[in-house]
KOLSETI-731791 format. One record per residue: y, x, z of N, C-alpha, C, CB in turn; residue number from 1. Coordinates in steps of 0.05 Angstrom, whole numbers. Atoms other than C-alpha are relative to their C-alpha. Glycine has a CB too. Layout:
<minus>
Y,X,Z,Y,X,Z,Y,X,Z,Y,X,Z,NUM;
...
</minus>
This chain:
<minus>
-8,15,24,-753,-55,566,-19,4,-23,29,7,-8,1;
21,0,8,-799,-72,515,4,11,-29,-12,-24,3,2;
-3,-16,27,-795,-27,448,16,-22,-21,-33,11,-13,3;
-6,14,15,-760,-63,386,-17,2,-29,26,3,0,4;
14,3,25,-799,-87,328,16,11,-13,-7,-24,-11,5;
-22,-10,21,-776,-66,259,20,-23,-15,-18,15,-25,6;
-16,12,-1,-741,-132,250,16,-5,14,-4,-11,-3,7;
-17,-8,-8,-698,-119,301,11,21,3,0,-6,10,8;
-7,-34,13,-692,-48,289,29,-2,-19,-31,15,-25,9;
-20,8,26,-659,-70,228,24,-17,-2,-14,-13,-19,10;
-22,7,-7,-614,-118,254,13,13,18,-1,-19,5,11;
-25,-21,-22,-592,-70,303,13,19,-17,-16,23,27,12;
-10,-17,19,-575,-23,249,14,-13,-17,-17,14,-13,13;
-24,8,25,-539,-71,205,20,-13,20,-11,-28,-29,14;
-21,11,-25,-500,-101,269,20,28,3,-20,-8,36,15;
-11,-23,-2,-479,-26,277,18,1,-20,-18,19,0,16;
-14,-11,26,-455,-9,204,25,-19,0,-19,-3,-30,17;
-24,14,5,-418,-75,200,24,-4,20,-8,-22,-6,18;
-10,-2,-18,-393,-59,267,27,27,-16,-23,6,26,19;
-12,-19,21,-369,10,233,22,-8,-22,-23,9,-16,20;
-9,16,34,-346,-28,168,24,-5,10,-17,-33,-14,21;
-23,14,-15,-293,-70,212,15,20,13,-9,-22,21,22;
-9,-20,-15,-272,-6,250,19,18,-19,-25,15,12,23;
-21,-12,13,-240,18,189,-20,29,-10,30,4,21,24;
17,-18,14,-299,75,178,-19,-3,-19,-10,10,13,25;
8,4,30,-315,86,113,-24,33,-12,39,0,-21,26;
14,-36,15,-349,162,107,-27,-12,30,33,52,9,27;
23,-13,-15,-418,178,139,-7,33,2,-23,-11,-12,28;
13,-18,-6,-451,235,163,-14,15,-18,-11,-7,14,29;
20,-9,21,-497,281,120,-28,-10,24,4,42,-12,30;
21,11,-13,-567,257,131,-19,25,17,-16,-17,-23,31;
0,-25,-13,-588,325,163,16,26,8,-11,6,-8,32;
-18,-19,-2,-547,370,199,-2,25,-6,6,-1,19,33;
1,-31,22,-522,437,169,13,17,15,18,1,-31,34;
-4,-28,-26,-513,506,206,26,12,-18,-35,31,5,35;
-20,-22,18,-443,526,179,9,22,5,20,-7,-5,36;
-9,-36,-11,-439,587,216,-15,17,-21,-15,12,39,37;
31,-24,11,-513,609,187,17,1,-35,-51,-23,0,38;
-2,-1,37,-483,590,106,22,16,5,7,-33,-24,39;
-36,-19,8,-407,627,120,-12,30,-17,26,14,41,40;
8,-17,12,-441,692,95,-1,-3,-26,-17,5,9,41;
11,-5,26,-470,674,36,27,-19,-18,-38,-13,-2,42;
-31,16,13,-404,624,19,15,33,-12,29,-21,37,43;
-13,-22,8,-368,694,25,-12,26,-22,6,9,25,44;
12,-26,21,-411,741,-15,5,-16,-38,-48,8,10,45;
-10,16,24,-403,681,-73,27,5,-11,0,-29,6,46;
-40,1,11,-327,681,-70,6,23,-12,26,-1,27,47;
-8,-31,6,-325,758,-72,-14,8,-36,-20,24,31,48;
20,-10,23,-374,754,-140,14,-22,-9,-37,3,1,49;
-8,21,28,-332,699,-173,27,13,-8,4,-39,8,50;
-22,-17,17,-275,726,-223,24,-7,26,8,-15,-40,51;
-29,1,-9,-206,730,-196,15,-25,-9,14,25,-12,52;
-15,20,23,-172,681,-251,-22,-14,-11,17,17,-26,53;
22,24,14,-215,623,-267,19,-17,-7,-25,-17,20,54;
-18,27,13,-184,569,-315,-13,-25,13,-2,-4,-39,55;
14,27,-15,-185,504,-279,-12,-16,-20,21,-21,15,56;
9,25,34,-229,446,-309,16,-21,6,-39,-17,-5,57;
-19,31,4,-196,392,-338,2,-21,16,-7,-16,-20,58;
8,24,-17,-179,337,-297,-10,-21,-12,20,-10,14,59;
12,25,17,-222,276,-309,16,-24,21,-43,-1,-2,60;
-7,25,-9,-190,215,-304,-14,-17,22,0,-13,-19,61;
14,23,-19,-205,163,-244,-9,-25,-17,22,-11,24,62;
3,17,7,-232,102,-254,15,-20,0,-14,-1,4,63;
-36,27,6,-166,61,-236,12,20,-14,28,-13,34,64;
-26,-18,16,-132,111,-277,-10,-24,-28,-5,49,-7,65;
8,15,26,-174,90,-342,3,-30,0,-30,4,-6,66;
2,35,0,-174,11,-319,36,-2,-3,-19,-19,37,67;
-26,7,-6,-93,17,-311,8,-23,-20,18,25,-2,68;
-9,18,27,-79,-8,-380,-1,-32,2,-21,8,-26,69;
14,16,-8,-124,-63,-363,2,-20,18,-12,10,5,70;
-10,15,-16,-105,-75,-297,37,-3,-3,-11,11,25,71;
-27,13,-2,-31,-80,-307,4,-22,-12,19,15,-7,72;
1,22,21,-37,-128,-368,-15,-23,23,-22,10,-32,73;
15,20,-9,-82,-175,-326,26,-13,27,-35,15,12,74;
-8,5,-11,-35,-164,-265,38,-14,-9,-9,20,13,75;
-20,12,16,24,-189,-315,-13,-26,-1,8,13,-29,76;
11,22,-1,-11,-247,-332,0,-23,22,-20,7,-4,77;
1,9,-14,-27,-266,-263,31,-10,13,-17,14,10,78;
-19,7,1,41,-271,-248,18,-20,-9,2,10,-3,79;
-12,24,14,68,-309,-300,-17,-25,6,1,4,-32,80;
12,23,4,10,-361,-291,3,-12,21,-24,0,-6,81;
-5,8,-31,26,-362,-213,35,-10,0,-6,32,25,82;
-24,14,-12,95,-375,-220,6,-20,-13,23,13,1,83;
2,23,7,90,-432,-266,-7,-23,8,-9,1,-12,84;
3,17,-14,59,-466,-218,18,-18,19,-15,9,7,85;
-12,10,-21,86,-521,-190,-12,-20,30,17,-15,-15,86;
19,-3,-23,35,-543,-145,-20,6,4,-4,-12,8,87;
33,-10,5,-22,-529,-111,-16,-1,-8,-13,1,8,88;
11,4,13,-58,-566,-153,-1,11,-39,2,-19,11,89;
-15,-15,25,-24,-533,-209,-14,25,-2,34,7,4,90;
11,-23,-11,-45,-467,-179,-25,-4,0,8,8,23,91;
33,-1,4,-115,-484,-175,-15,10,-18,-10,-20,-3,92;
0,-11,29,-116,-496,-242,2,22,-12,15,-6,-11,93;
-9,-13,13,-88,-438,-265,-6,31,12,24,-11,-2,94;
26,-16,-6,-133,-396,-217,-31,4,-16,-6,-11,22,95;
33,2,19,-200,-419,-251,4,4,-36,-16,-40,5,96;
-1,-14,26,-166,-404,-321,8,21,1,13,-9,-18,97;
4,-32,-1,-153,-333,-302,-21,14,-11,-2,9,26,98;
25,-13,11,-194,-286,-340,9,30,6,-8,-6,-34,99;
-13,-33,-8,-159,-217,-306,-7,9,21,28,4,3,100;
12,-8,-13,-201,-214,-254,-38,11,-4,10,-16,15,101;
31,-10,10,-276,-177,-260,-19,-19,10,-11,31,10,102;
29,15,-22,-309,-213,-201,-11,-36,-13,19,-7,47,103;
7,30,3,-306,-284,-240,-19,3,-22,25,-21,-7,104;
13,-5,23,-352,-247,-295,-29,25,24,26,16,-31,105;
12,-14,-16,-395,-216,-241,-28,-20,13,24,10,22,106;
15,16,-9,-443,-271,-228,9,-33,18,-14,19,15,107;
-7,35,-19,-394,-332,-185,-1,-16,-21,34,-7,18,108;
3,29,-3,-401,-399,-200,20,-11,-9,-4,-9,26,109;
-20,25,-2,-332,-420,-195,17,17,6,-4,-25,20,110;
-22,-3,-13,-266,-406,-173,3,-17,35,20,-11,-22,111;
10,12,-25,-261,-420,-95,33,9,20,-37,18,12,112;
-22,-10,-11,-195,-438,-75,13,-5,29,16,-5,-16,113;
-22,5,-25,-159,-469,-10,-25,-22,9,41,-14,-9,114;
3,24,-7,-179,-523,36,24,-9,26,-32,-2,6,115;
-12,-2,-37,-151,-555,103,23,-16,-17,12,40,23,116;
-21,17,8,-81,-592,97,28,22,-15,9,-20,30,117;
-20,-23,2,-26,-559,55,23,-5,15,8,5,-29,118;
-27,7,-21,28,-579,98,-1,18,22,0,-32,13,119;
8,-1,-33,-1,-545,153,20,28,13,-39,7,5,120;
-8,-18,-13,34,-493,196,-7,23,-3,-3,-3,19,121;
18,-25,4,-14,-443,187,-20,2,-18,-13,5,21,122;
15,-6,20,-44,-409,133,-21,23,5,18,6,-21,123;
17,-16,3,-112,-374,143,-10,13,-23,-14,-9,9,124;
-6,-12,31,-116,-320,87,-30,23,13,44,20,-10,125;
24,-18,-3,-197,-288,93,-7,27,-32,-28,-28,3,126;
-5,-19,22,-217,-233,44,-15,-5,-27,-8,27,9,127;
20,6,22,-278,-268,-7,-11,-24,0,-21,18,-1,128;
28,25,5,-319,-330,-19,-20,15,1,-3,-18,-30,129;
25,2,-5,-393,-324,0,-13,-21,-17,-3,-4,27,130;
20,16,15,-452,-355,-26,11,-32,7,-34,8,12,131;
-2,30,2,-439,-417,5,19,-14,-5,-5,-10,16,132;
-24,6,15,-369,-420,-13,-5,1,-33,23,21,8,133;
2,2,27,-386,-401,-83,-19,-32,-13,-15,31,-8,134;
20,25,4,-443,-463,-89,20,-26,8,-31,3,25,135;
-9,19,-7,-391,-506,-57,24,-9,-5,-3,-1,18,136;
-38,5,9,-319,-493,-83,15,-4,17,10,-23,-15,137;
-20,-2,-26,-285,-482,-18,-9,20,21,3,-29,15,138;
11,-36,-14,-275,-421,31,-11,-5,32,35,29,5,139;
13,7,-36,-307,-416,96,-16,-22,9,23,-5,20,140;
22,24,-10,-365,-464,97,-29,2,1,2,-22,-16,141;
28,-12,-10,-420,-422,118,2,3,25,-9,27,-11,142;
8,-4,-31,-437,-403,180,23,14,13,-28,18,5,143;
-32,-12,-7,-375,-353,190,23,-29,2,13,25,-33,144;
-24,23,8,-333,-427,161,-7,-15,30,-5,-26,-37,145;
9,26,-19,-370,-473,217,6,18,25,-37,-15,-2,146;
-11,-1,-30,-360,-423,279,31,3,-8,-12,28,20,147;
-27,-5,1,-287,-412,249,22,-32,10,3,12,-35,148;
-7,22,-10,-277,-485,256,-1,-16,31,-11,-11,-15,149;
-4,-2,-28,-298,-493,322,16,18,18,-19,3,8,150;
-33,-14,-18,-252,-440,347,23,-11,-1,13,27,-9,151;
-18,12,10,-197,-472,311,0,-25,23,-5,-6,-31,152;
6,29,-3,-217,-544,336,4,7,40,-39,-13,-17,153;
-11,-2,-25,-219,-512,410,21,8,9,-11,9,11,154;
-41,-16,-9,-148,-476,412,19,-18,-12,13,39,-18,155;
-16,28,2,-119,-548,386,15,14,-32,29,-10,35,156;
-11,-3,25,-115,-524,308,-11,-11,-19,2,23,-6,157;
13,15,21,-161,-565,280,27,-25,-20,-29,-21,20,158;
-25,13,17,-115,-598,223,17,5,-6,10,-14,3,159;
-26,-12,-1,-65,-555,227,-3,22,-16,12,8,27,160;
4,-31,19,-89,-495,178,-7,-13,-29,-33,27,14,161;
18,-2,26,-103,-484,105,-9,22,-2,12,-5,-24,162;
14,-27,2,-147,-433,99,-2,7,-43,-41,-6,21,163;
3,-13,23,-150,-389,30,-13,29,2,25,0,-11,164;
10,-26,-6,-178,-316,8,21,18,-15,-32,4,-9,165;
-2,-20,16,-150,-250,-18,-11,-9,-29,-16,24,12,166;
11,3,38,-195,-263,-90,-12,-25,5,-27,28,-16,167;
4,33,4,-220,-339,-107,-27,19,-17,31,-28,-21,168;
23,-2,19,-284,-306,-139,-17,13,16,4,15,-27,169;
19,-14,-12,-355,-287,-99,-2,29,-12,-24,-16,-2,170;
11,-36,11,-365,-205,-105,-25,-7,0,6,32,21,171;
40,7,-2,-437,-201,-119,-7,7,24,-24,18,-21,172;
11,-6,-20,-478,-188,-62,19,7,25,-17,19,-7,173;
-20,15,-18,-424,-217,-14,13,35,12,-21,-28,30,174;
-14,-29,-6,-388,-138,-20,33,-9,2,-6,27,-29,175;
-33,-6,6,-318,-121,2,19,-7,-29,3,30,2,176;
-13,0,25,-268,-145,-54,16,28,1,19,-27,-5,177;
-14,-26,3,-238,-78,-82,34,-3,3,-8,13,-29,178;
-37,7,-6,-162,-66,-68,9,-3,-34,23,36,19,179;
-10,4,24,-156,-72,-148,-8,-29,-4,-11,21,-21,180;
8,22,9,-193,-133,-152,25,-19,26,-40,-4,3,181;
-21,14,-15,-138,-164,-92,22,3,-9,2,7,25,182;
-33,-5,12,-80,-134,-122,1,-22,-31,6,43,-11,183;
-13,29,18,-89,-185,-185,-7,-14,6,-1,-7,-23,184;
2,23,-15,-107,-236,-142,20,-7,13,-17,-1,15,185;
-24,-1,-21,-45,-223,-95,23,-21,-11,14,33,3,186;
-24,22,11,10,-266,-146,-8,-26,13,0,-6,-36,187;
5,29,-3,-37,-329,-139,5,-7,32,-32,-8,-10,188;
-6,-2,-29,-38,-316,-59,30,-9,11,-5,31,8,189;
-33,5,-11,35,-308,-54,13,-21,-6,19,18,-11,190;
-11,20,12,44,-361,-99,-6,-30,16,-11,2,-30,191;
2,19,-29,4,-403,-50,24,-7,29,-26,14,15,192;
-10,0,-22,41,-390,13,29,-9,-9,-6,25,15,193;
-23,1,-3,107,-399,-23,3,-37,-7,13,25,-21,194;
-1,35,12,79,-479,-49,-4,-9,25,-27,-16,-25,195;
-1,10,-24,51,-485,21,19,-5,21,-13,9,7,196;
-22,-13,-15,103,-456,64,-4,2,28,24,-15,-3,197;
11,-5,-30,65,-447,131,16,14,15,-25,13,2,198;
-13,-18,-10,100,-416,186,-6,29,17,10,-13,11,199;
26,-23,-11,42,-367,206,-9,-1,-13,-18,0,21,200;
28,-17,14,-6,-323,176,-19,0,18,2,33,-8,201;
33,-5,-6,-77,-318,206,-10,20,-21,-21,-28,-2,202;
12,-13,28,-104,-256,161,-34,7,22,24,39,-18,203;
27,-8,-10,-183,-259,184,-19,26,-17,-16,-29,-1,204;
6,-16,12,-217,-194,176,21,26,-15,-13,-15,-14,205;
-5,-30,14,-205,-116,156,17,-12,-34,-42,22,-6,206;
5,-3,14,-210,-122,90,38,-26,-13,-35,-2,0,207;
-29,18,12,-148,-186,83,30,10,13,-4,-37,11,208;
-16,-16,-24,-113,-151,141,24,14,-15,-22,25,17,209;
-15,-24,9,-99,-86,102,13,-9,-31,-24,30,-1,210;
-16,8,29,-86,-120,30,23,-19,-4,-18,-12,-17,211;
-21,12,4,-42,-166,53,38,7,20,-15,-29,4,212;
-15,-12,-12,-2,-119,103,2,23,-9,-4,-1,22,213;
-6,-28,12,-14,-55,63,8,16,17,18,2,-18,214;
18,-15,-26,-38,-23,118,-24,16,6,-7,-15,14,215;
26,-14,7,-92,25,127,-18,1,22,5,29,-10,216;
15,-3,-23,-114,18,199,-21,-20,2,15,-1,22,217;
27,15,6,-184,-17,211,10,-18,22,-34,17,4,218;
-10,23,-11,-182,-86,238,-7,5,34,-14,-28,-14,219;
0,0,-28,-198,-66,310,37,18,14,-36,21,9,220;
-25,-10,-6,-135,-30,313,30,-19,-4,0,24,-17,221;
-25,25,4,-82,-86,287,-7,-23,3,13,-4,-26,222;
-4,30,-16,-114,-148,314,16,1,26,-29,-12,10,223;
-9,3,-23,-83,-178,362,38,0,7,-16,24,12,224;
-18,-8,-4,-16,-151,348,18,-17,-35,-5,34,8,225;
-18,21,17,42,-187,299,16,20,-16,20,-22,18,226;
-27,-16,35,74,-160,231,5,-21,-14,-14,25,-30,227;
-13,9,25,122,-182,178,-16,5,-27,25,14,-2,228;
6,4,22,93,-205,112,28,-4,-6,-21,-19,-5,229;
-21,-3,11,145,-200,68,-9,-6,-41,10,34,13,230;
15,10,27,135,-242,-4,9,35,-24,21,-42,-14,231;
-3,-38,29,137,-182,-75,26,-10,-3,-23,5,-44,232;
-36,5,0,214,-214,-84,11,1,18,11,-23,-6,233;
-17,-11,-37,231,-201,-19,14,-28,12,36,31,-5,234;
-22,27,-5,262,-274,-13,-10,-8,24,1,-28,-24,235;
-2,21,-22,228,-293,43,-33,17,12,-1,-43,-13,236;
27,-20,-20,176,-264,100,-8,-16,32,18,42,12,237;
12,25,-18,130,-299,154,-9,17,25,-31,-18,-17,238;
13,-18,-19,102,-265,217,-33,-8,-8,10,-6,35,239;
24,5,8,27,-251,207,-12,18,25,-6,8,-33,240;
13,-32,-21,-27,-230,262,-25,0,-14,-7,-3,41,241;
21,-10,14,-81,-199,240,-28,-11,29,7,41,-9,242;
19,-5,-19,-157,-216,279,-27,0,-16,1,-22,23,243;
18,-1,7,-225,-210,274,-14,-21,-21,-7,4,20,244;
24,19,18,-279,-240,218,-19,-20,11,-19,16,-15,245;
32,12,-14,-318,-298,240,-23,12,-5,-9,-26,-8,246;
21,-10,13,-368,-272,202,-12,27,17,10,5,-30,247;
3,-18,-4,-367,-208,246,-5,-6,29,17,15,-9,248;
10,-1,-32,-365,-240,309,-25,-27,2,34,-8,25,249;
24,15,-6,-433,-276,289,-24,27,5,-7,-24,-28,250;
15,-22,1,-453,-202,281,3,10,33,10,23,-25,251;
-14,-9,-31,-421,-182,358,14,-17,4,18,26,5,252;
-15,27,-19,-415,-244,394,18,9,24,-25,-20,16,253;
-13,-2,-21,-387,-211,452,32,17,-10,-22,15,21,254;
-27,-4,-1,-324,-195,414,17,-24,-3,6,18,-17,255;
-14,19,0,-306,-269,410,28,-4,25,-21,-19,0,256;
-21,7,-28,-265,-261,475,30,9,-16,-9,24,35,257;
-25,-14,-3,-223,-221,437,22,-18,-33,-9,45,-3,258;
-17,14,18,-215,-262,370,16,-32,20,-23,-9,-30,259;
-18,23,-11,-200,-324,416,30,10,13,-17,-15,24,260;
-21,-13,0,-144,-279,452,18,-5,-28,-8,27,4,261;
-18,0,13,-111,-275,388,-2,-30,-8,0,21,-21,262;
-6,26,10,-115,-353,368,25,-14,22,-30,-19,-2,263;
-24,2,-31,-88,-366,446,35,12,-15,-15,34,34,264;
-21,-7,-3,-38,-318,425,20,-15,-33,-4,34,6,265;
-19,9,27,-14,-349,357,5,-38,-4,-20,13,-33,266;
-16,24,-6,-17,-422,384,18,-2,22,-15,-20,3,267;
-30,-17,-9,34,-396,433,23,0,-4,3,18,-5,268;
-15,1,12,77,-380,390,-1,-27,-27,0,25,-4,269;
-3,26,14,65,-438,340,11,-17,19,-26,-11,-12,270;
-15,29,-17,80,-488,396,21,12,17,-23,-22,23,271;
-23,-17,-12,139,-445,425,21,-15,-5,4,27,-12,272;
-22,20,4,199,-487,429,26,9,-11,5,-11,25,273;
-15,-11,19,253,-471,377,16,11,27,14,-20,-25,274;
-24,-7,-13,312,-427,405,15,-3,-12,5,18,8,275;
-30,11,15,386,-447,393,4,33,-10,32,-16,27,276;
</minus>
C-alpha cells in the first residue's frame, strides 16, 4: 500500500477527531506520555513540605456563573416572544428579532429557520446552520442538506418532514453550538413543534440528540433507539429517535448503513397502522 500524502494524512486525522467528536469524547490525551510511577516521589516529598492548614483560594466564578444574569434575562425573553407566536410565520419573525442569543452577533448573516412542509409528520431538529445555510436562509442545504435529502427521498419521506435546528444562528467556524447558546434557543424550538405538531422527532446528530433529550451519552450510543421528548409544560410529549449527522456520514460513509437503519426504523413506525 502506497504511503499517504500529507493531504490525506490530514483528512485521515480530521475523519478521526470528528469520528471522536460524535462518539461523545471530549478530553484528549497529553501530547507526551508521563512516567507516574518515576514523579510519585517527588509529588510526596512536596506534600510532606507544604503546611498542614492552607487557606483555600477563593473560588472564581465560572463563566456561566458570571453570564447567568444575562442568560436568564435573555432566556425570559425568549419565551415570552415564542409563545406569542401564533404561527410559524409569526415565529420566524420573532426569531430574527431576538437579540438573546450571542451567535447572531458572532459573524451570521441571518437567522436560519425551518424548511420542508409544516404539516408534515415529522420534524427533523439538526444542531446549527452552516455556511451554506447561513448564505441561504434555510437548514440543510449543503452537502450534509443534499445527501440528507436523498436518504429521505429513498425511505419514501421526501415531503413529509420539516426540518429545523437547535440555534437559527451560524457558530463561527461551523463549531458545536454551546449547551447555553441551545438552552435560549430551546423556547423558539418547542414553540415550533407545538405550531407544527409532527408526530415524530428525527434529532440528527450528537450535539441536537443530547440538548433536546438532556442526555449525556454520545450519539453512537442512542441512535437507533426511541425516547420521550416531553414539551417544558409538560402538556404534551412525542417519541424522538435519535441518528447520525449527515454531515458525519460524508466524513464515514460506511456508517450510512446504520443511519438508514434508523430512517427504516422510524418509517415503520410512522406508517404503522393506528391501534384501537
Amino acid at each position: 500500500m502506497p504511503p499517504l500524502d500529507a493531504a490525506q494524512d490530514l483528512r485521515a486525522i480530521e475523519s478521526l477527531l470528528a469520528f471522536w467528536s460524535e462518539a461523545g469524547i471530549d478530553a484528549c490525551l497529553l501530547e507526551a506520555p508521563a512516567d507516574r510511577l518515576a514523579e510519585r516521589p517527588a509529588l510526596l516529598k512536596r506534600s510532606a513540605q507544604t503546611p498542614a492548614a492552607v487557606a483555600p483560594a477563593p473560588a472564581r466564578a465560572t463563566a456561566a456563573q458570571r453570564l447567568a444574569p444575562d442568560l436568564a434575562a435573555a432566556l425570559e425573553q425568549a419565551r415570552a416572544l415564542a409563545a406569542a407566536a401564533r404561527t410559524l410565520a409569526e415565529l420566524e419573525a420573532a426569531i430574527a428579532a431576538f437579540d438573546g442569543c450571542g451567535l447572531k452577533f458572532e459573524g451570521a448573516k441571518r437567522a436560519v429557520f425551518a424548511r420542508g412542509a409544516p404539516d408534515a409528520p415529522v420534524m427533523i431538529i439538526g444542531e446549527g446552520p452552516g455556511a451554506e445555510e447561513d448564505a441561504q436562509g434555510a437548514p440543510f442545504v449543503g452537502r450534509a442538506g443534499k445527501l440528507l435529502d436523498k436518504m429521505l427521498a429513498a425511505a419514501g419521506l421526501d415531503g413529509r418532514v420539516f426540518i429545523t435546528n437547535t440555534v437559527f444562528w451560524r457558530p463561527p467556524g461551523n463549531r458545536t453550538p454551546s449547551p447555553a447558546e441551545q438552552m435560549v434557543c430551546a423556547p423558539f424550538l418547542h414553540r415550533a413543534i407545538a405550531l407544527a405538531g409532527p408526530r415524530l422527532l428525527l434529532l440528527a446528530g450528537g450535539a441536537a440528540a443530547k440538548s433536546v433529550l438532556k442526555r449525556e451519552e454520545g450519539i453512537l450510543s442512542l441512535r437507533g433507539r426511541w425516547f420521550d421528548w416531553s414539551a417544558e409544560d409538560g402538556a404534551s410529549s412525542l417519541p424522538a429517535l435519535p441518528t447520525l449527522h449527515p454531515a458525519f456520514l460524508l466524513r464515514q460513509p460506511a456508517a450510512k448503513k446504520r443511519a438508514w437503519q434508523d430512517l427504516l426504523t422510524l418509517t415503520e413506525r410512522l406508517d404503522r397502522p393506528e391501534r384501537p
